[in-house]
Structure formats: C-alpha cells, structure tokens
C-alpha positions as CSV (number, residue, x, y, z in Angstrom):
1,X,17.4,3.6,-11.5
2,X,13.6,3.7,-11.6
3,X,13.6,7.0,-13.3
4,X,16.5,6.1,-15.7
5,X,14.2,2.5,-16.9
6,X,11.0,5.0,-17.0
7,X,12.3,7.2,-19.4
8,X,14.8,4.8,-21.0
9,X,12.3,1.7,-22.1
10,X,10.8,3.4,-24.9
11,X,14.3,3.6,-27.1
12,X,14.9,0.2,-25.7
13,X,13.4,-1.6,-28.5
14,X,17.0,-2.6,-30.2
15,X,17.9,-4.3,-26.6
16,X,14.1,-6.6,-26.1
17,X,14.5,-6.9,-30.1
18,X,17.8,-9.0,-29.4
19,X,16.2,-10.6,-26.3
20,X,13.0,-11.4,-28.1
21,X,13.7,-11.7,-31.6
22,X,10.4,-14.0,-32.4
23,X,8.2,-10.9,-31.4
24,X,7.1,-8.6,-33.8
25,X,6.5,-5.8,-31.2
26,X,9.2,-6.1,-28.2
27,X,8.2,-3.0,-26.2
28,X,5.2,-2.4,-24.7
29,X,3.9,1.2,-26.5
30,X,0.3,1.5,-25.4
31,X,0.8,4.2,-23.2
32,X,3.9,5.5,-21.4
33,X,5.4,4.2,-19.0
34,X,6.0,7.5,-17.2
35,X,1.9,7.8,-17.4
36,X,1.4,4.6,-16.0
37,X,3.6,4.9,-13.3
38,X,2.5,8.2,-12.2
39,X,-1.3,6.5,-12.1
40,X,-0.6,3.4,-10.2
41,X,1.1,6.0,-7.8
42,X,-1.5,7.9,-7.7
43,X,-4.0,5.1,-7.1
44,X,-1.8,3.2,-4.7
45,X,-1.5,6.6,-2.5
46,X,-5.3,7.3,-2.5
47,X,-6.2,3.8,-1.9
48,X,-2.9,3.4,1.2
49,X,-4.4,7.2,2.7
50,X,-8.0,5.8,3.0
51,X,-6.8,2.3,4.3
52,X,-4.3,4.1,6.9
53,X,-7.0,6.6,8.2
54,X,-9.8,3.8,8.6
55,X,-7.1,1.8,10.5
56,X,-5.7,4.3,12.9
57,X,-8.9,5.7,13.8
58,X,-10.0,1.7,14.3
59,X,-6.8,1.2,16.3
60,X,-7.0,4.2,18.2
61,X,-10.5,3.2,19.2
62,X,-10.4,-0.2,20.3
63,X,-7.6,0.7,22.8
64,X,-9.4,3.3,24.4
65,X,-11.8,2.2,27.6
66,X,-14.5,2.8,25.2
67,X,-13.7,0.5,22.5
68,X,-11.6,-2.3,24.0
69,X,-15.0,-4.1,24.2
70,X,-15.1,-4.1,20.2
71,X,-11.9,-5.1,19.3
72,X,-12.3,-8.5,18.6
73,X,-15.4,-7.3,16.8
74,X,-13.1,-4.5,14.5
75,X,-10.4,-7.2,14.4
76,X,-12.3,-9.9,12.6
77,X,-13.9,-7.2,10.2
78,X,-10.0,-5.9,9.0
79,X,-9.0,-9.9,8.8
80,X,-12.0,-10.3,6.6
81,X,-11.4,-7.3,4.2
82,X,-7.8,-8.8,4.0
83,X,-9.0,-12.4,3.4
84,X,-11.2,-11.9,0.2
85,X,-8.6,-11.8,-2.3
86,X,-8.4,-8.3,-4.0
87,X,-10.0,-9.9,-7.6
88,X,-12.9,-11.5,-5.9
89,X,-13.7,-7.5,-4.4
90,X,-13.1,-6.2,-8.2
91,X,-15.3,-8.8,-9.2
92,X,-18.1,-7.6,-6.8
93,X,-17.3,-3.9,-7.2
94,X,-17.1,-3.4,-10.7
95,X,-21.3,-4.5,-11.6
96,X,-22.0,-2.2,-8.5
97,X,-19.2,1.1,-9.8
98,X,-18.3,0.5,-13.1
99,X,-15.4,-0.3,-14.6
100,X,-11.9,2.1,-13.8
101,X,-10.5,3.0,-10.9
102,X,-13.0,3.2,-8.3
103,X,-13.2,-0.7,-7.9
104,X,-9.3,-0.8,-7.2
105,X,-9.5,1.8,-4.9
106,X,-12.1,0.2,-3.1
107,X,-10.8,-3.3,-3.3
108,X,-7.4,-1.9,-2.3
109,X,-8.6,0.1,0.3
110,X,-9.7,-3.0,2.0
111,X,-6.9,-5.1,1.4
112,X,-4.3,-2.2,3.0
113,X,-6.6,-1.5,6.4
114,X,-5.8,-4.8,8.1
115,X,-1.9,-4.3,8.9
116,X,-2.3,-0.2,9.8
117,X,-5.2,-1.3,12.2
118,X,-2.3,-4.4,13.4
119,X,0.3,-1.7,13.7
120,X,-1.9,0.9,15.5
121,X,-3.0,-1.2,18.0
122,X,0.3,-3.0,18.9
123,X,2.2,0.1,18.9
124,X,-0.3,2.0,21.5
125,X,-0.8,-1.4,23.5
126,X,3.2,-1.4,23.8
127,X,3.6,2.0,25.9
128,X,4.6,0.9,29.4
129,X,2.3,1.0,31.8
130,X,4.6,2.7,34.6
131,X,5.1,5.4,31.7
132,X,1.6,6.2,32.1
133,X,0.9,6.3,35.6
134,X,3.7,8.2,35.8
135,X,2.3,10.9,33.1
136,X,-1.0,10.8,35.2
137,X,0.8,11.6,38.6
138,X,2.7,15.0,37.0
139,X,-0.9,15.9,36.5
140,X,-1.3,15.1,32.0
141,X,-4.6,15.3,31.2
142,X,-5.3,12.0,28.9
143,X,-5.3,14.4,26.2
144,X,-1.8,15.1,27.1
145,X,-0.6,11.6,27.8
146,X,-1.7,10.5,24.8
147,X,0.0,13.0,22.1
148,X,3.0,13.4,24.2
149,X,3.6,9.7,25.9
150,X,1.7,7.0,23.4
151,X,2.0,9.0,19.9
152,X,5.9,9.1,20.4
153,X,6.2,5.8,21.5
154,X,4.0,4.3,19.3
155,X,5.2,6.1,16.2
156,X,7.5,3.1,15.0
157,X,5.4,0.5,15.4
158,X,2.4,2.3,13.7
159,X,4.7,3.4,10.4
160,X,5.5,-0.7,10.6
161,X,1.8,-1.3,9.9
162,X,2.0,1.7,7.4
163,X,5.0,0.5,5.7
164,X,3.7,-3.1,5.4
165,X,0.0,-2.0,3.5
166,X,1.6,0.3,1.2
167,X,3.7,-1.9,-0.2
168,X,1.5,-4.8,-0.6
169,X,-0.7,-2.0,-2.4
170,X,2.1,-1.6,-4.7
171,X,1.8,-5.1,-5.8
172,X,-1.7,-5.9,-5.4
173,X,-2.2,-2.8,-7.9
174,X,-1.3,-4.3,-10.5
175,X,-4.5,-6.4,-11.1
176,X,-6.3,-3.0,-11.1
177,X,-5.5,-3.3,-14.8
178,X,-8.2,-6.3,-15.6
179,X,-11.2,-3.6,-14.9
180,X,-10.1,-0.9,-17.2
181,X,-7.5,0.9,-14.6
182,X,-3.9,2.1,-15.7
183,X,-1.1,1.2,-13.6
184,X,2.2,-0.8,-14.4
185,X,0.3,-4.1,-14.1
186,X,-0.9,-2.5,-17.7
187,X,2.0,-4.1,-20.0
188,X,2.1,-7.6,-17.6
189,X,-1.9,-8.2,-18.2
190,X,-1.4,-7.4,-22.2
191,X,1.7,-9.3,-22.5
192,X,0.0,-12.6,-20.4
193,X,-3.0,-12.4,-22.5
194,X,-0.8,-11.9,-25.7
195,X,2.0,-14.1,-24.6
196,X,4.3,-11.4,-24.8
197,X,6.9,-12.2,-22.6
198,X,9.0,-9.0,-22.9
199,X,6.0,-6.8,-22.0
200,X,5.6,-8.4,-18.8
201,X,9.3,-8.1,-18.0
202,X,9.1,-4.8,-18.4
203,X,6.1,-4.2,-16.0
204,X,7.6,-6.4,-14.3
205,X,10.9,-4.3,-13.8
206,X,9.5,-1.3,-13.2
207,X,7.0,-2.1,-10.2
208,X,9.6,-3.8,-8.8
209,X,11.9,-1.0,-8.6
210,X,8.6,1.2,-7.5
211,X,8.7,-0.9,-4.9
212,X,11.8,-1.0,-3.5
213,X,12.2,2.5,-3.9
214,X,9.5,3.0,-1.9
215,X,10.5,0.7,1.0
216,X,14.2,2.2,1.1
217,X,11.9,6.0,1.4
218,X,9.5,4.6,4.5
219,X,13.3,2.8,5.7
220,X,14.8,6.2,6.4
221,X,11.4,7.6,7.6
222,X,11.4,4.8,10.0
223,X,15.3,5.6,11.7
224,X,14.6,9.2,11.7
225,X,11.4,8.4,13.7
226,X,13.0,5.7,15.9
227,X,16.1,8.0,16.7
228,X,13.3,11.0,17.5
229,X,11.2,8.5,19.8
C-alpha cells in the first residue's frame, strides 16, 4: 500500500480535485513523493543508528561493575535529550550548523537515545541472577557470559527500546522540514502554511503508512528473535 500511494499520488489530481474543488493546485508537486520518502528514510535511519549505538554502549556501561555508579548520572542526561522538544534543538542547532539536515539529525539523534538506553538496560538488568552464577560455575569467562547468556536474553527487550525510537523518529521527522530538510513532513509544512488541506493529507497518508510499515517489519523481527532466545 505504501508503494502503490508513492507512485500513485502524482496521477491523483482528478481524485483531491473532487475532494478539494476550491484549490487551484490539489496535489502536492514540489518534489516527488518517492524522493521525499527515500530522504526522510534515509535521515530517520542515520539519525535511529547514531541514537541506538550511543544508547547501547550507555546501557551496556552503566550495568557493568564499572559504570553502575553513573547510571543515575547517564539516566538524567538521555531524559534531558528526550525532554527538550525536538524544535527547541533545531532552534539551537540550526545558527550553530546551518540549515539542512544536519540539525535534524542532531536534534533527532537526541530525541531517539533515551528509550534504546531504557531498553538496554532493562533487558541486561532482566537476566536471572542464578543464570549467571550458573555460567560462572561451568567456568564462562565474563566475556563469555555476556555474548552467550545476557545478549540472548536481552535481545527482546533491547529491540523494544529499538523499536520504540525509531518509530517516534519517524514522526518527529517530519518537522525536519521547517530548517530546509526534505522528508514527508515537506507537503504537511507547505500545505499548513498555505492552508492547503489536501497537501497535508497526503503527507499525512504517506508517513503514516511509513510508519506502520515499519512497525509490522521490527514486529516480525521481534517473534523471530523471541522464538531464537
């Protein structure tokens, strides 16, 4: 369905003609829409890798004996990153990198680290403790216990936290547009400033269905993981 809307909404001016006849232009034409959504995929995948390695390696960190000291400390740093609503960090980001991508990336980044960290930590602080005394006594070295006892078991937990940032990065994305970068938000910004109600349906649609799409993907990611574990 997302596909078939991609490529069909540029012939679909007879259809948002009849659903909008007091608009002179019914169908947003700026760029297409197969363009835009290949960019806000592209930035919402850069932006979710960055926020899901800062996160793991946070989480992995602060439940190890060397770390559980700062995890309050790492904690109240992800909350923060996640509290500043993502246009205040454009705000502050675009005098310092221009306008484009790189503030949405940035502020993006920030916004998706808080529920990997979450998902990280509650999935490795959720192995048994039995399970790894018992790896210990067959003579693992933590090295050992940790890929083949905690990774496994932790796994599900972790692509929760995964699942959860990528798709709020799907949404949040969208107000990328208001400094200069293209994603689907592009039509719902121009049809809100030019009170174009049909271009904002159809960015509308299509992230929507971008973002289903991509929950029903990490869905069958998350059984086969789950039935492995």
């Amino acid at each position: 369905m997302l596909i078939v809307l991609v490529l069909a909404l540029p012939g679909s001016e007879p259809l948002f003609a009849w659903l909008f006849p007091a608009l002179a232009r019914p169908v947003y034409q700026q760029e297409p829409f197969v363009q835009l959504l290949w960019q806000h995929v592209a930035l919402v995948a850069l932006s979710s890798l960055v926020a899901v390695v800062v996160g793991s390696l946070g989480g992995l960190w602060v439940t190890r004996p060397a770390g559980r000291a700062f995890k309050p400390m790492v904690d109240a740093l992800a909350a923060m990153g996640q509290t500043f609503p993502p246009v205040a960090v454009l705000a502050v980001a675009v005098p310092l990198v221009g306008f484009g991508e790189l503030p949405a990336l940035i502020a993006l980044a920030m916004y998706g680290v808080l529920p990997v960290l979450r998902g990280t930590v509650a999935g490795l602080q959720a192995v048994p403790e039995p399970m790894q005394q018992a790896a210990h006594g067959l003579g693992m070295s933590p090295w050992q216990a940790f890929w083949q006892l905690e990774v496994p078991l932790a796994l599900p937990v972790w692509l929760a936290g995964v699942r959860s940032s990528v798709i709020i990065n799907i949404g949040t994305a969208a107000i990328a547009s208001t400094v200069g970068a293209k994603t689907l938000g592009s039509p719902i910004i121009v049809g809100l400033s030019g009170f174009n109600t049909a271009y904002i349906l159809q960015g509308a649609l299509v992230l929507g269905l971008l973002a289903v799409v991509t929950d029903m993907a990490f869905e069958r990611v998350a059984h086969r993981v789950a039935w492995q574990a």
